[in-house]
N, C-alpha and C positions, 0 to 999 in steps of 0.2 A: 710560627714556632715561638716568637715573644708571646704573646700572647697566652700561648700553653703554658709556657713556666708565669705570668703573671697571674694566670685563675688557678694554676696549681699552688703557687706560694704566696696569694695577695698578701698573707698575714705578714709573711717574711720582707716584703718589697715594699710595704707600708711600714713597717717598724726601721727597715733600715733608711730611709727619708726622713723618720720622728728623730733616727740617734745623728745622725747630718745635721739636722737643723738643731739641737740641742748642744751639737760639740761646736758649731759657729758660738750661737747662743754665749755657751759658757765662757767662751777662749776669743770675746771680742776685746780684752784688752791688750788679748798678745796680738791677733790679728787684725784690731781695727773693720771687723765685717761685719755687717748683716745678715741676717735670712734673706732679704730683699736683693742686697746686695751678689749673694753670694747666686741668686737666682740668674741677676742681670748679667753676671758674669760668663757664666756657665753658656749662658745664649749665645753670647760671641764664639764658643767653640766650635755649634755645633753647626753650622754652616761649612768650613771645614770638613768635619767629618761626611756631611750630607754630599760634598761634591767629589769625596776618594772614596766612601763605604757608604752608598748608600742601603744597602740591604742590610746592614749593622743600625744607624741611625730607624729601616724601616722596622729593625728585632726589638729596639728600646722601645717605638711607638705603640708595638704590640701589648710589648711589658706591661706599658704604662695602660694600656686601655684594659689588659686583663685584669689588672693587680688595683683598678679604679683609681689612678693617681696621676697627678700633673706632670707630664713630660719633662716641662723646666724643672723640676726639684728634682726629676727622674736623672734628669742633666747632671744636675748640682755632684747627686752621688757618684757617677762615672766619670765626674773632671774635679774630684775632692782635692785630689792634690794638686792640680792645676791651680784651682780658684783660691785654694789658700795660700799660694805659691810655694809649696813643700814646705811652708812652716812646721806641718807637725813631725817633722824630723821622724818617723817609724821610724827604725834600723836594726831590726831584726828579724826579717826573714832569711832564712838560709835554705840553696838548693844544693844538689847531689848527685852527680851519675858514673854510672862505672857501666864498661861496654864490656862485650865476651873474652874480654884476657884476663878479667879480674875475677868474672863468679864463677861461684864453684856450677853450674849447669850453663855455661855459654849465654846465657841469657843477658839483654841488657836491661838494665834497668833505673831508673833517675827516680829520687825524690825530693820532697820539700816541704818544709815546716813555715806554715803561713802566720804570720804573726801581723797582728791589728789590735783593733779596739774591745776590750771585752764585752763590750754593749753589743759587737756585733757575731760573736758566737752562736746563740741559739737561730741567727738567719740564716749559718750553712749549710747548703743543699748539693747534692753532684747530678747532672744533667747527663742526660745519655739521648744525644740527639741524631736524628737522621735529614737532615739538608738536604733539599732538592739537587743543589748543583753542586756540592761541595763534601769532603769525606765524613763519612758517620764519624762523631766524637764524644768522648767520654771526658768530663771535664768538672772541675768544683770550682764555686762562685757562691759569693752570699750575697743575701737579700733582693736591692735591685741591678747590682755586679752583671756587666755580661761577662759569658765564661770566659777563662781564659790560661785556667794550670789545668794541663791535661793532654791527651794524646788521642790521634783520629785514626782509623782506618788504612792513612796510609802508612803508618808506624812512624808518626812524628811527634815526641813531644813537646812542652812548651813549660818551664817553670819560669814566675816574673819575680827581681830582685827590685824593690825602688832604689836608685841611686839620684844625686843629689848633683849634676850639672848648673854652671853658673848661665848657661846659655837660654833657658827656658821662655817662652812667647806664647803667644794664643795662634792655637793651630789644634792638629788632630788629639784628641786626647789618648793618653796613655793606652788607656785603657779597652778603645776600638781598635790602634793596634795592634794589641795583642790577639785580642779576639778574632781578626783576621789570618792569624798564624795559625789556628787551630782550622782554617780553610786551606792549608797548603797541598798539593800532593806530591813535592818535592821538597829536597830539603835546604837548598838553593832557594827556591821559590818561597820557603816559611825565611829563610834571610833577608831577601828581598822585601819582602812586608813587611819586616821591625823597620825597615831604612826606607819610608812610606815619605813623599815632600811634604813638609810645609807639617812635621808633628811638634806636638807643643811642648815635647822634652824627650824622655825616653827610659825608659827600663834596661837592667840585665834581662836577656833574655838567653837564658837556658835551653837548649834546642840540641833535643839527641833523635836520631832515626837509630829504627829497629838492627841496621847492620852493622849500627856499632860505631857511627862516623857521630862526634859531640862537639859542641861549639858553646862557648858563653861571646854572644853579640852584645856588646856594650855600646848605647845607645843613651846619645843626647839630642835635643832638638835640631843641631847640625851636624855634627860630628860623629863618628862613629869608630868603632875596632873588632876587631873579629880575633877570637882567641881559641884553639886547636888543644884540643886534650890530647897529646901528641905520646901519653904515657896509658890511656885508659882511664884516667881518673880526671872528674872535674866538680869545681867546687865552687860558689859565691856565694856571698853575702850582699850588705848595703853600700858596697865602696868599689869605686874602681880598680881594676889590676893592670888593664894598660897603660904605661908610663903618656901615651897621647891622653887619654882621656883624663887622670892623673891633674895631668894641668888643669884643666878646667872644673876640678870637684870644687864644689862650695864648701866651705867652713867645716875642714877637713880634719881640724884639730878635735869636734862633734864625734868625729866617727872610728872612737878609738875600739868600743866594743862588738861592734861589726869586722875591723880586723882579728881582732880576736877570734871570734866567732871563725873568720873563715879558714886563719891556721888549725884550730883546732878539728875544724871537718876534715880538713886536709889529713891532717896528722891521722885521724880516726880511717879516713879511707885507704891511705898508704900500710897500713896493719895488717891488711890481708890481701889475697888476690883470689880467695875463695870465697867475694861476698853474696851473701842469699839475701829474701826480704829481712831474715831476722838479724841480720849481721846491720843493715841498713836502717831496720827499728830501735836499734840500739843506739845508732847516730844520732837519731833525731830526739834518744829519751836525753842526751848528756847535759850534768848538769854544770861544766865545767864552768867557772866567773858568773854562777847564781849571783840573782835574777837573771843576770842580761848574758844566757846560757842560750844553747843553740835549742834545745825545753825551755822558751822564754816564761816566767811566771810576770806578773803584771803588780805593778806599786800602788794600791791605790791612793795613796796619803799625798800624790806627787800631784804636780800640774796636770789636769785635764790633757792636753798635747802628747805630756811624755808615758802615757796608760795603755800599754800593750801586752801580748801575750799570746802564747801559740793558740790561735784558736783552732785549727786542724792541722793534721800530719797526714800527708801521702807519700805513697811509694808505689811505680810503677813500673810494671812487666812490660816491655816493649815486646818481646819474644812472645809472650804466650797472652797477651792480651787481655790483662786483668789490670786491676788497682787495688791498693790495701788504703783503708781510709781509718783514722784514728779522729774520732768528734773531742776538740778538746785537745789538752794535754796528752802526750803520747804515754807520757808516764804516771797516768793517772788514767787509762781509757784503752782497751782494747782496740784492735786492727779489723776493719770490718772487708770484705772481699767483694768486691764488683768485678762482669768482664763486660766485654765492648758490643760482645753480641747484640745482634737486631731479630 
């Protein structure tokens, strides 16, 4: 299956390695890194990963022999934030779900507005996969990203927040766990996966099933908390909301427009209880505290580190088995319609 998305997107999976190694490049004197460096680094993770997911480490190998690219570098891009140790501060993706009390057709449905590098926009691709042993899934990733916002077969989905734990080590990268949640066929069981031993930090992970049951799992290297949408509505950004996890944020005084960002989703989803995709598209156009709006636009005139911007917007039907996908800016870019079908 690596291997298919690597001769399908070489182009994509080779440029997202060139923009890697040109954002070390540029940002060694915030980081102190190498290309070299940041190569040798990435190798100590993936041992790790090889001895809890090996069939994830065997998807990248694929990747990398489709897409005719060196596995280490292929490394580099899937433990980015590992290896730089979350120097580059993102903090602006925002997710979203509301279960059958709140839309107007019973349906449930989560989204989230992916925000990154804008070098790495034109590599975004949505994979529609069928796994030997695991639920067909529909999911978006760029370049040589394995997937991992998206929803499988068994009506589980998965939206990732990076948050900013002071506990972080070399261990599973973020990023294979996540990609293992989109293997769950319970929703229990996709929990269980974010909280994987021995990972080398941890995401929000956004995780709603079809009948309407939502959780934001906040996850650090050791630590974790589990937080119950107990009203129908659930919301994050790039900052912790459990007072445990809370303790342990790094340099929390960073993350002032990510709190922002998450009252004001909040605020926008409690406005209705009749919400549809377009009630949900709207969320994700807002431009409320532009640039660093929940519609991220991106500064170029700033530090290399701090250049982001929504490069896609999704919104997904857990009910009726579809996705709306916006390339880009939501408010600048139509909603394109995928379903899960095989």
């Amino acid at each position: 299956m690596g291997q298919q998305i690597g001769e399908a997107m070489r182009e994509q999976v080779q440029h997202s390695i060139d923009n890697a190694r040109q954002l070390v490049e540029t940002t060694y004197s915030n980081l102190q890194l190498t290309w070299e460096s940041a190569k040798i680094q990435a190798k100590k993770y993936l041992p790790f990963a090889q001895e809890r997911y090996p069939i994830y480490v065997e998807e990248l190998n694929g990747m990398a022999e489709g897409a005719n690219v060196n596995l280490t570098e292929l490394a580099v891009v899937n433990a980015l934030e590992a290896v730089t140790t979350d120097a580059l501060h993102l903090t602006k993706c925002t997710s979203l779900a509301v279960n059958e009390q709140n839309t107007a057709k019973n349906n449930v449905l989560v989204a989230h507005n992916e925000d990154w590098l804008p070098g790495d926009e034109p590599d975004v691709f949505i994979v529609r996969a069928q796994p030997d042993d695991e639920p067909g899934f529909l999911a978006m990733t760029y370049g040589g990203l394995l997937p991992n916002v998206g929803f499988n077969e068994a009506g589980i989905a998965q939206c990732c927040d990076t948050v900013y734990p002071n506990d972080t080590r070399i261990g599973i990268p973020r990023v294979v766990v996540s990609r293992a949640v989109l293997g769950a066929r319970t929703i229990g069981q996709a929990i269980r996966y974010t909280l994987v031993p021995l990972r080398a930090a941890g995401y929000n992970h956004l995780i709603a099933h079809e009948s309407g049951e939502m959780y934001n799992v906040e996850v650090s290297a050791r630590n974790f908390d589990i937080l119950y949408a107990m009203d129908g509505y659930l919301a994050h950004t790039n900052n912790y909301l459990s007072p445990k996890m809370e303790n342990i944020e790094e340099n929390r005084d960073e993350l002032i427009h990510t709190r922002v960002r998450y009252f004001r989703a909040l605020h926008l989803l409690r406005e209705t209880n009749k919400h549809t995709m377009k009630t949900l598209e709207a969320i994700l156009k807002d431009h409320v505290n532009y640039p660093d709006s929940i519609c991220n636009h991106s500064i170029f005139d700033i530090d290399p580190m701090d250049r982001e911007k929504t490069i896609v917007s999704i919104i997904m039907d857990l009910t009726d088995g579809k996705m709306e996908v916006a390339w880009g800016n939501p408010c600048k870019n139509q909603y394109h319609t995928y379903d899960i079908t095989f």
